[in-house]
N, CA, C and O atoms as a GROMACS GRO file, in nm:
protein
  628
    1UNK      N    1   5.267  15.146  10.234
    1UNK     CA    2   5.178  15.035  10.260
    1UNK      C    3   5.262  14.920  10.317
    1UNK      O    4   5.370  14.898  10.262
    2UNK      N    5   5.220  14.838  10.430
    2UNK     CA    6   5.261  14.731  10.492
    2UNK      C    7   5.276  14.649  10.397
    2UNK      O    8   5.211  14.650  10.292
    3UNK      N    9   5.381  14.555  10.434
    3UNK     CA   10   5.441  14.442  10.365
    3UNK      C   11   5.355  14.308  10.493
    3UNK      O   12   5.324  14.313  10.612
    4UNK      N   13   5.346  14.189  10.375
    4UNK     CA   14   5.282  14.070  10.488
    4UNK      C   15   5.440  14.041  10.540
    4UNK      O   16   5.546  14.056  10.480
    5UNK      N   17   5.410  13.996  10.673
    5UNK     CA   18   5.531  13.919  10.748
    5UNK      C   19   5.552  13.803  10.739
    5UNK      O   20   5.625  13.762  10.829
    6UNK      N   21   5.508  13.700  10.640
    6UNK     CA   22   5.517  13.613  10.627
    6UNK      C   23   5.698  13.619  10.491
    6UNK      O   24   5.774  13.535  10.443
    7UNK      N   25   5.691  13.691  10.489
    7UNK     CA   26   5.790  13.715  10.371
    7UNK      C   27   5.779  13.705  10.224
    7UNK      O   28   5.872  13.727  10.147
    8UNK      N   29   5.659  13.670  10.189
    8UNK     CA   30   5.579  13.653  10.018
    8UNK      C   31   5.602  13.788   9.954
    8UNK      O   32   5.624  13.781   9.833
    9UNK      N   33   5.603  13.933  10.018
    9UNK     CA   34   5.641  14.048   9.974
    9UNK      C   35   5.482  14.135   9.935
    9UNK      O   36   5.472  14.257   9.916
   10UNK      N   37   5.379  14.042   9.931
   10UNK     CA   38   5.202  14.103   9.923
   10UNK      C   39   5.224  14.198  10.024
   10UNK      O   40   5.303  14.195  10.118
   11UNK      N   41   5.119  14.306   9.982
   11UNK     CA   42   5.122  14.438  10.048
   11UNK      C   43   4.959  14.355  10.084
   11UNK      O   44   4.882  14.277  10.028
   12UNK      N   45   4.975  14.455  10.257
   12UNK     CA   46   4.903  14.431  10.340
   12UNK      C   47   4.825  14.532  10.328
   12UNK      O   48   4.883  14.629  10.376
   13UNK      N   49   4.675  14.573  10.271
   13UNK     CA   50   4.555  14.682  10.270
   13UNK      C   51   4.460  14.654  10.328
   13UNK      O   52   4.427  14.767  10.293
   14UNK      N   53   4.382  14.618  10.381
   14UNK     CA   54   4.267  14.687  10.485
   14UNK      C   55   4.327  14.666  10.618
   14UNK      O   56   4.423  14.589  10.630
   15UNK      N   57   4.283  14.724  10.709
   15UNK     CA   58   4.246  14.679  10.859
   15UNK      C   59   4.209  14.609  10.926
   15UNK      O   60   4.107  14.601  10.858
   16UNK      N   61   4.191  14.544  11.001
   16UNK     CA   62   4.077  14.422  11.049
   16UNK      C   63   3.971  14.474  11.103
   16UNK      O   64   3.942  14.584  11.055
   17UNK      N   65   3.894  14.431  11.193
   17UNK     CA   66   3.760  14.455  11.196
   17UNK      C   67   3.763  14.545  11.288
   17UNK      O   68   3.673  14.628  11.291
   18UNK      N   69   3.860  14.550  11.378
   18UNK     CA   70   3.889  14.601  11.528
   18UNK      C   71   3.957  14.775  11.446
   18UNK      O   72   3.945  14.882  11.504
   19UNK      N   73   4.013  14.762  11.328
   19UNK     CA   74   4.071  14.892  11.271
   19UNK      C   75   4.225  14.905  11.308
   19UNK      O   76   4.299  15.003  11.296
   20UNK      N   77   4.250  14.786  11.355
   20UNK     CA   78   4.410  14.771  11.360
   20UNK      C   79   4.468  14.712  11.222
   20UNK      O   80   4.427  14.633  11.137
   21UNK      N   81   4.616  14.811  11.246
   21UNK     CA   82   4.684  14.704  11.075
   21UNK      C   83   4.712  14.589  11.057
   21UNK      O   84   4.792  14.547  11.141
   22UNK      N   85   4.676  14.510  10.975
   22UNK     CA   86   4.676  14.369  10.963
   22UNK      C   87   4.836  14.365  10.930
   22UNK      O   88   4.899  14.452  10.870
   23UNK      N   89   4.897  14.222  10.991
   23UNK     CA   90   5.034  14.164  10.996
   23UNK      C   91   5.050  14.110  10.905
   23UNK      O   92   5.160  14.125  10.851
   24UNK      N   93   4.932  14.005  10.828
   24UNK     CA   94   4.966  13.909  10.746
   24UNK      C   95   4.842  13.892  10.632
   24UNK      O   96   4.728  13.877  10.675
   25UNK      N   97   4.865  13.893  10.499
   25UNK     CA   98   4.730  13.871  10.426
   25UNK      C   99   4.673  13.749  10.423
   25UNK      O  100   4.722  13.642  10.384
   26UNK      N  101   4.570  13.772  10.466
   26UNK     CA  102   4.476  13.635  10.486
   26UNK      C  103   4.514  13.483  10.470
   26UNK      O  104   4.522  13.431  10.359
   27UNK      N  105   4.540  13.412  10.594
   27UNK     CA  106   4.576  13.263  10.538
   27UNK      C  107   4.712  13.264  10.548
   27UNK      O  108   4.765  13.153  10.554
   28UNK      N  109   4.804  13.388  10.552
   28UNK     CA  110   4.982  13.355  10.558
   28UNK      C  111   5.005  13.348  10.663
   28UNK      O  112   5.123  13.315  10.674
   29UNK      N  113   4.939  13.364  10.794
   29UNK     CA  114   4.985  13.349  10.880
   29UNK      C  115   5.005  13.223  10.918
   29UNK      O  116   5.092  13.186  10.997
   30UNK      N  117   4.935  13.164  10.870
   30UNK     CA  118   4.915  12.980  10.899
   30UNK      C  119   5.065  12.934  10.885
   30UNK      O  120   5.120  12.849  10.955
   31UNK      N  121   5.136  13.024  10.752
   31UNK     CA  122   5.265  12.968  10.732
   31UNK      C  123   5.383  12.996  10.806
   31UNK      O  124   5.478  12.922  10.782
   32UNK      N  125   5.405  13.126  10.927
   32UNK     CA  126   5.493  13.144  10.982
   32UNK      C  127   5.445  13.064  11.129
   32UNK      O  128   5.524  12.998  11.196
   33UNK      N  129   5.329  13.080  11.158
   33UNK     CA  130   5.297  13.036  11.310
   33UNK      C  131   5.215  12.843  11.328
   33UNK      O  132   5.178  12.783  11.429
   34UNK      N  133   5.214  12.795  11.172
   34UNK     CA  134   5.161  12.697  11.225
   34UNK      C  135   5.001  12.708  11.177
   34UNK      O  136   4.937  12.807  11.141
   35UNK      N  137   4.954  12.547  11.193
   35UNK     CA  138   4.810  12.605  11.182
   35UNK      C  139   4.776  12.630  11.305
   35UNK      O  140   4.829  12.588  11.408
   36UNK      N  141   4.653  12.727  11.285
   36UNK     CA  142   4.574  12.763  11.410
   36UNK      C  143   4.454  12.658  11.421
   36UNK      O  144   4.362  12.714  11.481
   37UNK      N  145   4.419  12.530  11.387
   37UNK     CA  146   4.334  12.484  11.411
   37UNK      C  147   4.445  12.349  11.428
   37UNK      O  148   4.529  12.325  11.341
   38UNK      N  149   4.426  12.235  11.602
   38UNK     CA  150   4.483  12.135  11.640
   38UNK      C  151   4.416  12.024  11.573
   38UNK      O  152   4.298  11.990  11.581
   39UNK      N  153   4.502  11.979  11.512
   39UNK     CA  154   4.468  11.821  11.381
   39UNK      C  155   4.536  11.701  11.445
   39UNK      O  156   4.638  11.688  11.514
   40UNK      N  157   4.418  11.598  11.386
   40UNK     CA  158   4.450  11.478  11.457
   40UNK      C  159   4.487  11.467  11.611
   40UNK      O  160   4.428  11.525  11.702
   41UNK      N  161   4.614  11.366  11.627
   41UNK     CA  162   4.639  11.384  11.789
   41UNK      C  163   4.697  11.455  11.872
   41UNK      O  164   4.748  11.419  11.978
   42UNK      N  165   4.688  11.624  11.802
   42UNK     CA  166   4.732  11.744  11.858
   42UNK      C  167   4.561  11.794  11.895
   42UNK      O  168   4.529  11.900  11.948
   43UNK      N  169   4.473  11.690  11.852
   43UNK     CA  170   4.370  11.803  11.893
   43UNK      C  171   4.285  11.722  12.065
   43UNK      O  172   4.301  11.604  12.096
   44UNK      N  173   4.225  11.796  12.123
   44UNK     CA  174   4.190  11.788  12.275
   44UNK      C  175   4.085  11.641  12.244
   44UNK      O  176   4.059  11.566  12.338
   45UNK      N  177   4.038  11.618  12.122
   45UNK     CA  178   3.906  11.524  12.120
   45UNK      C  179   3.958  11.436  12.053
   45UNK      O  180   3.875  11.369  11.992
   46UNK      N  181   4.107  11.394  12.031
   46UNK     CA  182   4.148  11.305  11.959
   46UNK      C  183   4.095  11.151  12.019
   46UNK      O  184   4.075  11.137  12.140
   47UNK      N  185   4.081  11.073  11.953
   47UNK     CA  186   4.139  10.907  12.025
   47UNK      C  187   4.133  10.816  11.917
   47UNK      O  188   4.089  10.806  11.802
   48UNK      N  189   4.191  10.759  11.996
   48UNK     CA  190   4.246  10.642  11.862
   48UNK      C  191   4.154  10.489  11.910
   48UNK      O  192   4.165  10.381  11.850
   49UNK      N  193   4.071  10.513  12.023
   49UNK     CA  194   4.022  10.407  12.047
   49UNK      C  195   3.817  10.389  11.951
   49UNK      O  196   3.801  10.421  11.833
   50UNK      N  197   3.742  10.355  12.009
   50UNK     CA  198   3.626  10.320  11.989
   50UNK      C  199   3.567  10.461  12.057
   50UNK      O  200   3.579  10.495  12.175
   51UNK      N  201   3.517  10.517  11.976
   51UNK     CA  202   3.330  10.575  12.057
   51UNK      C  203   3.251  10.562  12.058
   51UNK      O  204   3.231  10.473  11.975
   52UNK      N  205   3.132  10.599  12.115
   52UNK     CA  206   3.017  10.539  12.151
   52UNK      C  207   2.905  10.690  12.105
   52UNK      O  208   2.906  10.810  12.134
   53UNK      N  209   2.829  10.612  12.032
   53UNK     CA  210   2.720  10.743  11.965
   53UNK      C  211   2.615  10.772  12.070
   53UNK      O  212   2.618  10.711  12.176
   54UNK      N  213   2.530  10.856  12.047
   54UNK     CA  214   2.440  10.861  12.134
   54UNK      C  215   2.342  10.778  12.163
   54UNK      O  216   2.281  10.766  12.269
   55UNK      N  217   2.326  10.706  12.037
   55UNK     CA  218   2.243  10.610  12.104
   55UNK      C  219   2.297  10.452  12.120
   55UNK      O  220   2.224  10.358  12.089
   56UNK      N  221   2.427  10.433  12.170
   56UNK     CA  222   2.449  10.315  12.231
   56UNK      C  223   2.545  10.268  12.103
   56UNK      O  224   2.623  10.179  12.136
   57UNK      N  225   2.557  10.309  11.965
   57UNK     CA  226   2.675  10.197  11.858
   57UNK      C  227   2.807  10.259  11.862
   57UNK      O  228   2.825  10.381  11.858
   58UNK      N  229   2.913  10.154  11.872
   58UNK     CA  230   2.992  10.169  11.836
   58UNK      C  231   3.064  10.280  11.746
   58UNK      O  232   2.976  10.324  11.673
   59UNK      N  233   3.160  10.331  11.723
   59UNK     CA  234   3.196  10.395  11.613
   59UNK      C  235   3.369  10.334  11.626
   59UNK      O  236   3.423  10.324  11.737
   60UNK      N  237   3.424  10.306  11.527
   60UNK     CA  238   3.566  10.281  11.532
   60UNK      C  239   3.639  10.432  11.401
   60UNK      O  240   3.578  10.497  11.315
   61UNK      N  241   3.772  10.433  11.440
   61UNK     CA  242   3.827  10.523  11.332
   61UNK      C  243   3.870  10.394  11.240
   61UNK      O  244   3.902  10.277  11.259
   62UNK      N  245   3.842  10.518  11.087
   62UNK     CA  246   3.909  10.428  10.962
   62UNK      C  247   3.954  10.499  10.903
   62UNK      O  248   4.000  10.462  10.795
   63UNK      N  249   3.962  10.598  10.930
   63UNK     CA  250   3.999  10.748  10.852
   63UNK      C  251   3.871  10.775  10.720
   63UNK      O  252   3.796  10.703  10.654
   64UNK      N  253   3.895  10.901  10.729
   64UNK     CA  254   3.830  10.987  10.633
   64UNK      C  255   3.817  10.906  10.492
   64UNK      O  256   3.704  10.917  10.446
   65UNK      N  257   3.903  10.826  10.413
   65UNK     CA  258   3.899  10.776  10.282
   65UNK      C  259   3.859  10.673  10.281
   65UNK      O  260   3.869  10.626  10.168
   66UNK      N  261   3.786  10.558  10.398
   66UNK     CA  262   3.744  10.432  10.400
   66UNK      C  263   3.598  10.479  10.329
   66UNK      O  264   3.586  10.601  10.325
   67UNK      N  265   3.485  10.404  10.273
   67UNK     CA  266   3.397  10.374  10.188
   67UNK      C  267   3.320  10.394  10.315
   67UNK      O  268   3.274  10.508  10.305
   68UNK      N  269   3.276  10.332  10.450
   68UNK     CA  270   3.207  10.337  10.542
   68UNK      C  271   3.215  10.468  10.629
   68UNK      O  272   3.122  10.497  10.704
   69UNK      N  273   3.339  10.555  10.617
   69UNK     CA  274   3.350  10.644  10.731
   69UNK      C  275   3.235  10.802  10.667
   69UNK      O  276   3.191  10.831  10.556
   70UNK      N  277   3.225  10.864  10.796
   70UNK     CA  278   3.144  10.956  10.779
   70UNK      C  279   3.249  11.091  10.788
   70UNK      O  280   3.368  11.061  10.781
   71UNK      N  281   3.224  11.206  10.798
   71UNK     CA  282   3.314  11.265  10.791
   71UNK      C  283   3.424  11.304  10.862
   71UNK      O  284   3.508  11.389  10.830
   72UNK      N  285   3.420  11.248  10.943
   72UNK     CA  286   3.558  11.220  11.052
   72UNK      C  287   3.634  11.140  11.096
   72UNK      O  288   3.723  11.145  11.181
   73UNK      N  289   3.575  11.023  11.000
   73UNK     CA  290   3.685  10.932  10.977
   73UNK      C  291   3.636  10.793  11.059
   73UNK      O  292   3.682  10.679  11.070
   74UNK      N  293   3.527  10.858  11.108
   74UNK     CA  294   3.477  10.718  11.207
   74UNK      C  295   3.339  10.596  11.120
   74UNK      O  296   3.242  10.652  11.069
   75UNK      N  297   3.346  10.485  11.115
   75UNK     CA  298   3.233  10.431  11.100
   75UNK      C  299   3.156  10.308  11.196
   75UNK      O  300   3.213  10.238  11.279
   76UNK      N  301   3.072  10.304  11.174
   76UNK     CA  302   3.014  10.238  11.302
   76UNK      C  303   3.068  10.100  11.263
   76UNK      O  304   3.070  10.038  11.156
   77UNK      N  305   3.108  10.075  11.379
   77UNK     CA  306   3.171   9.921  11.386
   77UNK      C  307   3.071   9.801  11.337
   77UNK      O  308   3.125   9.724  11.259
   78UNK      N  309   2.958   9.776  11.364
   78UNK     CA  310   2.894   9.707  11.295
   78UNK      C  311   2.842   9.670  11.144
   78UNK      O  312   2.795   9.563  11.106
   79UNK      N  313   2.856   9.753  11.093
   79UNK     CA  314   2.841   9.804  10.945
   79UNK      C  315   3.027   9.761  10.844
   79UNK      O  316   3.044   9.712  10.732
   80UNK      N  317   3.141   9.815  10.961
   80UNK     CA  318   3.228   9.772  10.931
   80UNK      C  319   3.221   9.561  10.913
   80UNK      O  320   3.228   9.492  10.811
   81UNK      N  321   3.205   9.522  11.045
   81UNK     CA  322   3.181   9.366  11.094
   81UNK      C  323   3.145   9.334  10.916
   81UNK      O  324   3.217   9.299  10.822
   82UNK      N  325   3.032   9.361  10.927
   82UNK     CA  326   2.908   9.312  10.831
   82UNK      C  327   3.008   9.249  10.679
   82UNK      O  328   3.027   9.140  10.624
   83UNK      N  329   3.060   9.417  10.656
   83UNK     CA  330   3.072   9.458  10.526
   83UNK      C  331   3.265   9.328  10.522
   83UNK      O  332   3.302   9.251  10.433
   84UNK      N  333   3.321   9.356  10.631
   84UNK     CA  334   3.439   9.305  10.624
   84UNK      C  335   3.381   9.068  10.628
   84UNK      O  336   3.436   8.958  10.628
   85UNK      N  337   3.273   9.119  10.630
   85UNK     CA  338   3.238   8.901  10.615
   85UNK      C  339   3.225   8.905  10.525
   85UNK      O  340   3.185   8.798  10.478
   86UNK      N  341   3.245   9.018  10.425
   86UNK     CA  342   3.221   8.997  10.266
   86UNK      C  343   3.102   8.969  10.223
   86UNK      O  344   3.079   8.882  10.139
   87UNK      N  345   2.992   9.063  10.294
   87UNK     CA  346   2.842   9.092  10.244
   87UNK      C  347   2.830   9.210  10.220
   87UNK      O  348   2.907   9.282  10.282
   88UNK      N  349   2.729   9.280  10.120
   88UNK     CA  350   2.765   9.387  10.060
   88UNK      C  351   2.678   9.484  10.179
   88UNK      O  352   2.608   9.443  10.272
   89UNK      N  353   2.702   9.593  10.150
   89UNK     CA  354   2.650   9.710  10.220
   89UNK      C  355   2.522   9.743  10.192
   89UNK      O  356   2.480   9.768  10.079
   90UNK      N  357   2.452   9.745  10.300
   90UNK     CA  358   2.299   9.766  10.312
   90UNK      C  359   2.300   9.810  10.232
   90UNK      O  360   2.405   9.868  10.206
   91UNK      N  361   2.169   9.817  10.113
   91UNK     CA  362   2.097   9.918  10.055
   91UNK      C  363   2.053  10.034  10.091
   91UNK      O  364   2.079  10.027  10.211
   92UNK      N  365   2.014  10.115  10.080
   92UNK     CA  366   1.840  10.191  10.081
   92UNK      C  367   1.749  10.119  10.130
   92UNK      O  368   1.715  10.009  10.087
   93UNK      N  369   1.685  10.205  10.264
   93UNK     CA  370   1.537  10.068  10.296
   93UNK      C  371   1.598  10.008  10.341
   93UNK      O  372   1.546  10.012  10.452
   94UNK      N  373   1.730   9.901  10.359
   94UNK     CA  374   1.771   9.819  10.460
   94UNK      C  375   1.852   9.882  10.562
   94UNK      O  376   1.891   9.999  10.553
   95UNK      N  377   1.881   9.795  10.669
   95UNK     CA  378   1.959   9.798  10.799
   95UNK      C  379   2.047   9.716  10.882
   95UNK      O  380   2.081   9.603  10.849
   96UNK      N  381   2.074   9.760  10.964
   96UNK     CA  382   2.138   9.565  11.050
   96UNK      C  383   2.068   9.598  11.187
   96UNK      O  384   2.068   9.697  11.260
   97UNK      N  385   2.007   9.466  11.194
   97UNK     CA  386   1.916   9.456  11.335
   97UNK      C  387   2.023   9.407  11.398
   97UNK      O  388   2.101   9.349  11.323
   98UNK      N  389   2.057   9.411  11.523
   98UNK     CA  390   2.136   9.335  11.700
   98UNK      C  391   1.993   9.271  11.749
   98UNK      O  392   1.890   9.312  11.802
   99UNK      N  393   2.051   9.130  11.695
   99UNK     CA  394   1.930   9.046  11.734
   99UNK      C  395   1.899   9.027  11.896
   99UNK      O  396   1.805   8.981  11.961
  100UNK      N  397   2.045   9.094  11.933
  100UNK     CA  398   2.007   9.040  12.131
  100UNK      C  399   1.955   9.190  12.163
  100UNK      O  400   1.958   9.224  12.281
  101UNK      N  401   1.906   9.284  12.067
  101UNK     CA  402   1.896   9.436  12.126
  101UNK      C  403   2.015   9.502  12.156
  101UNK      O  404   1.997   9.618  12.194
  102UNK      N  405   2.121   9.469  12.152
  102UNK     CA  406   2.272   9.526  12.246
  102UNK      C  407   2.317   9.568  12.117
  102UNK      O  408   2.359   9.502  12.022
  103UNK      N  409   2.298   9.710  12.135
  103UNK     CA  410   2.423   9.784  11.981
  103UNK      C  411   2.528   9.806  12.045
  103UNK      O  412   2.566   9.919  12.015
  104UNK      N  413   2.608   9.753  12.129
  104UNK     CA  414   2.714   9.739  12.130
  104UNK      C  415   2.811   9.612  12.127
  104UNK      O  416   2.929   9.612  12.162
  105UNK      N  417   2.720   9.480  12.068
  105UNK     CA  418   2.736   9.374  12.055
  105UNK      C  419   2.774   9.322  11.903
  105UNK      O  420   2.680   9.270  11.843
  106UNK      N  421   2.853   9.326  11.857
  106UNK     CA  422   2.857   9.390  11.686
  106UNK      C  423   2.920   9.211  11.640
  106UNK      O  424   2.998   9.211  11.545
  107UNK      N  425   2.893   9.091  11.693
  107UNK     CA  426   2.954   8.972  11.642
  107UNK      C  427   2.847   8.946  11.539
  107UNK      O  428   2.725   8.950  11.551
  108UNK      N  429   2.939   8.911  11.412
  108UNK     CA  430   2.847   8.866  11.280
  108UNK      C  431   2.734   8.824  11.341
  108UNK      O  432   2.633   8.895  11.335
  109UNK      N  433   2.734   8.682  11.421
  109UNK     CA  434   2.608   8.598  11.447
  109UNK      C  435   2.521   8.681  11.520
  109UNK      O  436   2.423   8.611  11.546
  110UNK      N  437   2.507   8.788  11.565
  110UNK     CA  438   2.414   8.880  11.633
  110UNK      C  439   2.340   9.017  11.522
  110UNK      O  440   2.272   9.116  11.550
  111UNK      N  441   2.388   8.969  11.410
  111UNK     CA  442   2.349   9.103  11.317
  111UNK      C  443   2.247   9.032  11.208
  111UNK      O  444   2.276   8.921  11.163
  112UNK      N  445   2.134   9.096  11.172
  112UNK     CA  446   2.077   9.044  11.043
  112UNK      C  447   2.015   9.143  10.972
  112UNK      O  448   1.980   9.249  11.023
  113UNK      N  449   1.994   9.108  10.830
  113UNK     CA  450   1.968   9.255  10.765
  113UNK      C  451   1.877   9.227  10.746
  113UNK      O  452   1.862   9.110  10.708
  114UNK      N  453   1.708   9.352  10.765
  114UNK     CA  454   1.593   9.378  10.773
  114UNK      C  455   1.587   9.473  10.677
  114UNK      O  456   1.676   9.554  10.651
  115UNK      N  457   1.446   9.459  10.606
  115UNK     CA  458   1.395   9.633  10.582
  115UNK      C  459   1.356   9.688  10.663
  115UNK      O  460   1.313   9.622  10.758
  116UNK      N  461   1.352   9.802  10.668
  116UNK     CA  462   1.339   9.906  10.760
  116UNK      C  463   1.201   9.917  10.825
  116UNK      O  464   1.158   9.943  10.937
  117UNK      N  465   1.154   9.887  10.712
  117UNK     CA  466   0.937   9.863  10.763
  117UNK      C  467   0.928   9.752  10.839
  117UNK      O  468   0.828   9.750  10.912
  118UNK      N  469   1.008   9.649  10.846
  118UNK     CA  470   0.991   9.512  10.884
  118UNK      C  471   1.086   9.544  11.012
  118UNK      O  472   1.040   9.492  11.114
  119UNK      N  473   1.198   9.612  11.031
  119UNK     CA  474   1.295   9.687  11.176
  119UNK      C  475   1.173   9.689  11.258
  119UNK      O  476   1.128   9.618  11.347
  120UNK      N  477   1.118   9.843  11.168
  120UNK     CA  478   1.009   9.933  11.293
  120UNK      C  479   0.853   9.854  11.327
  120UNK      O  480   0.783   9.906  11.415
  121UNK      N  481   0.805   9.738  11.261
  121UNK     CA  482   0.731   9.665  11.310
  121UNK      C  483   0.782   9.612  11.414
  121UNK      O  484   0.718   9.624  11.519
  122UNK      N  485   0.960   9.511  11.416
  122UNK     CA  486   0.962   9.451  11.530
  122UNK      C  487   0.933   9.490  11.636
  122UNK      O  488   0.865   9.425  11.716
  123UNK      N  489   0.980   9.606  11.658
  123UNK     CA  490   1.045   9.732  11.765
  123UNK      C  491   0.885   9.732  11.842
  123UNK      O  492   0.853   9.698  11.955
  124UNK      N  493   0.800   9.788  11.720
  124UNK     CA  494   0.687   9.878  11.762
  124UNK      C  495   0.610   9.745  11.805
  124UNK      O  496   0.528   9.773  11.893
  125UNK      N  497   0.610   9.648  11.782
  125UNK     CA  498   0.538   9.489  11.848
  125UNK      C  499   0.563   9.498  11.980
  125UNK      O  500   0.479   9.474  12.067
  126UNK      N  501   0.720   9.545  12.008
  126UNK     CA  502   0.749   9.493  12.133
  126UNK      C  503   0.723   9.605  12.232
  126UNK      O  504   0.739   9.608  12.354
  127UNK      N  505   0.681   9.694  12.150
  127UNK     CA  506   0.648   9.820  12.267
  127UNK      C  507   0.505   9.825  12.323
  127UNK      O  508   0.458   9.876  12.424
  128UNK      N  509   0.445   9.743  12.207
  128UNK     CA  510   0.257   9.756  12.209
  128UNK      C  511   0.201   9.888  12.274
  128UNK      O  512   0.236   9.994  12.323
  129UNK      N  513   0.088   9.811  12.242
  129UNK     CA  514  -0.054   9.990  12.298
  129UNK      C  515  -0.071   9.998  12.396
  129UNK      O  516   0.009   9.938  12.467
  130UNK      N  517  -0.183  10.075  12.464
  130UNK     CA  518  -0.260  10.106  12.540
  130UNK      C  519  -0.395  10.043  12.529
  130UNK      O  520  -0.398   9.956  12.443
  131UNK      N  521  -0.515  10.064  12.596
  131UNK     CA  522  -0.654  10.027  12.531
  131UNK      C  523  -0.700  10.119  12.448
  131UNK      O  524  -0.808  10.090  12.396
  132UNK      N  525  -0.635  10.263  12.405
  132UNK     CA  526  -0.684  10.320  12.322
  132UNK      C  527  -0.532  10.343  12.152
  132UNK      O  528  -0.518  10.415  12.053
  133UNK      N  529  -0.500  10.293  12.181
  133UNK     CA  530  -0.407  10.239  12.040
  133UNK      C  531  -0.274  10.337  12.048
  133UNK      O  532  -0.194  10.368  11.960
  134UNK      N  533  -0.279  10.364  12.154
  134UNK     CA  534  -0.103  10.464  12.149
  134UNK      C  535  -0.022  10.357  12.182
  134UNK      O  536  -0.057  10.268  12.260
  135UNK      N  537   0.103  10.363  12.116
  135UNK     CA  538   0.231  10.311  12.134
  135UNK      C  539   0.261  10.365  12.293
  135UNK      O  540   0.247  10.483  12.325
  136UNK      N  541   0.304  10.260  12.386
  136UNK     CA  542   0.331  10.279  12.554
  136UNK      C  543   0.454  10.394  12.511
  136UNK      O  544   0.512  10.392  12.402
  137UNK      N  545   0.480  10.491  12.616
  137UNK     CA  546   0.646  10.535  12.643
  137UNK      C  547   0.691  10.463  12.650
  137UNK      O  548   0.648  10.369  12.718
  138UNK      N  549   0.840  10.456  12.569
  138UNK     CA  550   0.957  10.397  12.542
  138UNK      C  551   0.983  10.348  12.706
  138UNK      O  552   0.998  10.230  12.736
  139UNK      N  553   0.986  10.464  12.809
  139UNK     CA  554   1.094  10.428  12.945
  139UNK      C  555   0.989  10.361  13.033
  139UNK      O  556   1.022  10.349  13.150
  140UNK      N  557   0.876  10.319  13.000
  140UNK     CA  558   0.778  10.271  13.054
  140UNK      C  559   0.649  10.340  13.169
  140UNK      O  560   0.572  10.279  13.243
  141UNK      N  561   0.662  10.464  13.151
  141UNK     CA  562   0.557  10.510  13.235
  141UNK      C  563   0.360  10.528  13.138
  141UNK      O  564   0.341  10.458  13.039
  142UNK      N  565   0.318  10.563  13.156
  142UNK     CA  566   0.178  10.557  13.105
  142UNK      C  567   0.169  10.665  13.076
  142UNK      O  568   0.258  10.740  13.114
  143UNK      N  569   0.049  10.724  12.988
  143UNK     CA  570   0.032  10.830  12.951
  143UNK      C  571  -0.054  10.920  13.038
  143UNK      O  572  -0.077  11.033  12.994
  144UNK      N  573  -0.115  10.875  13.181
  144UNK     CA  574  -0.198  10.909  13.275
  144UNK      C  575  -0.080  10.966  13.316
  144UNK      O  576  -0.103  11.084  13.342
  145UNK      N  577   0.047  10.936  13.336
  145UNK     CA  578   0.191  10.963  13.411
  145UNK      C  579   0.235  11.092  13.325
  145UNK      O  580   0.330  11.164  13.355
  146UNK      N  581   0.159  11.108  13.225
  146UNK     CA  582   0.243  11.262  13.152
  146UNK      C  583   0.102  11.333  13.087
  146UNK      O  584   0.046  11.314  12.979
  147UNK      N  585   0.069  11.418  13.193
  147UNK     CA  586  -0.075  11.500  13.166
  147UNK      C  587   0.014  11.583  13.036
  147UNK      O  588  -0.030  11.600  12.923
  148UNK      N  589   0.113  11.618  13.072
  148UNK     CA  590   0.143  11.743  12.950
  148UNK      C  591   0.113  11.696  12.789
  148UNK      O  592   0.046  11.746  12.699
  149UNK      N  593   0.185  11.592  12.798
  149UNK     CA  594   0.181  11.490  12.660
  149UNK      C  595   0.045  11.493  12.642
  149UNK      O  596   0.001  11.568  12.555
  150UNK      N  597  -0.026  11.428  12.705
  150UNK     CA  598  -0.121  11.383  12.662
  150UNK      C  599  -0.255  11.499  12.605
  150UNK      O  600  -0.340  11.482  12.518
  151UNK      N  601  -0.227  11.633  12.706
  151UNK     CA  602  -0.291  11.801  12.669
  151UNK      C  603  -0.246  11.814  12.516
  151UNK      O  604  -0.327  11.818  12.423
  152UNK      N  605  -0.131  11.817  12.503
  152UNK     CA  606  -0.077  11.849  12.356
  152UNK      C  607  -0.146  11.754  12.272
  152UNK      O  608  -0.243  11.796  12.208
  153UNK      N  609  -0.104  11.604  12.260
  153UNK     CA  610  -0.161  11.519  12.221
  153UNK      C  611  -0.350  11.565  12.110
  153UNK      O  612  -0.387  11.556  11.993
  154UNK      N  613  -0.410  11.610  12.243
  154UNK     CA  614  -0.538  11.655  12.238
  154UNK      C  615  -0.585  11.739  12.185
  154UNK      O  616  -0.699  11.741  12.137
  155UNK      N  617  -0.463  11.864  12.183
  155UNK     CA  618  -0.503  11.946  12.131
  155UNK      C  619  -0.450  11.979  11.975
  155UNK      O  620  -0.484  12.080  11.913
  156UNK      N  621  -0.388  11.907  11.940
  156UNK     CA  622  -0.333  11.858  11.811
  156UNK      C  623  -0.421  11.778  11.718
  156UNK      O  624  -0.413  11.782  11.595
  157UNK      N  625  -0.525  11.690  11.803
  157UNK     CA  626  -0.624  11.633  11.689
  157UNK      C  627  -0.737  11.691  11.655
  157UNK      O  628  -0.807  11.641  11.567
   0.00000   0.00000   0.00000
């Protein structure tokens, strides 16, 4: 029976999936060749600067053990702002509104904390209806402008 090559002296028993003899028992290889997965700024998606989420906020790195970061170490810069003026961290039900609309505008004086029912009223005020009580499309076209929507719509009530 094969010996692992890592030098631990574990005997090497099954095959791999392919039915070739395995070199190393599970996980030792990591120790002669390195890891096989690129960490931190060995890896292709590293940066050490700011990113930008999908929908327009900030994210800064704080690493993985900061109170704000999510699991990669990043937390949204505004939430950081907030919390670093020495106000506590949203609740549940609360948020931080960007009073100029710009989530990428993260200065204390542009942030205020809302409940969330009182957020999605602002929002939904500023989007208003139609003459028959639908909220307009967000990108501004009409609902005469999207027969499909409006088929589904129909056939849903």
């Amino acid at each position: 029976m094969p010996l692992c090559e890592c030098g631990c002296g574990s005997a090497v028993t099954s095959p791999d999936s392919r039915g070739r003899p395995r070199r190393f028992v599970r996980g030792h290889n990591v120790r002669v060749h390195g890891s096989p997965t690129k960490r931190g700024g060995a890896h292709h998606r590293w940066t050490e600067e700011r990113i930008v989420s999908e929908h327009g906020y900030i994210k800064i790195r704080v690493g993985k053990d900061h109170p704000l970061a999510d699991p990669n170490g990043y937390a949204y810069e505004h939430l950081v702002v907030w919390c670093a003026a020495g106000r506590p961290r949203p609740q549940k039900g609360f948020l931080l509104h960007h009073r100029n609309e710009d989530p990428s505008d993260n200065r204390l004086e542009n942030l205020r904390l809302m409940r969330r029912g009182h957020h999605n009223a602002h929002h939904n005020a500023q989007r208003g209806r139609d003459d028959r009580g639908r909220f307009r499309p967000k990108d501004g076209r009409t609902w005469d402008e999207m027969p499909a929507a409006v088929q589904a719509l129909e056939e849903a009530s």
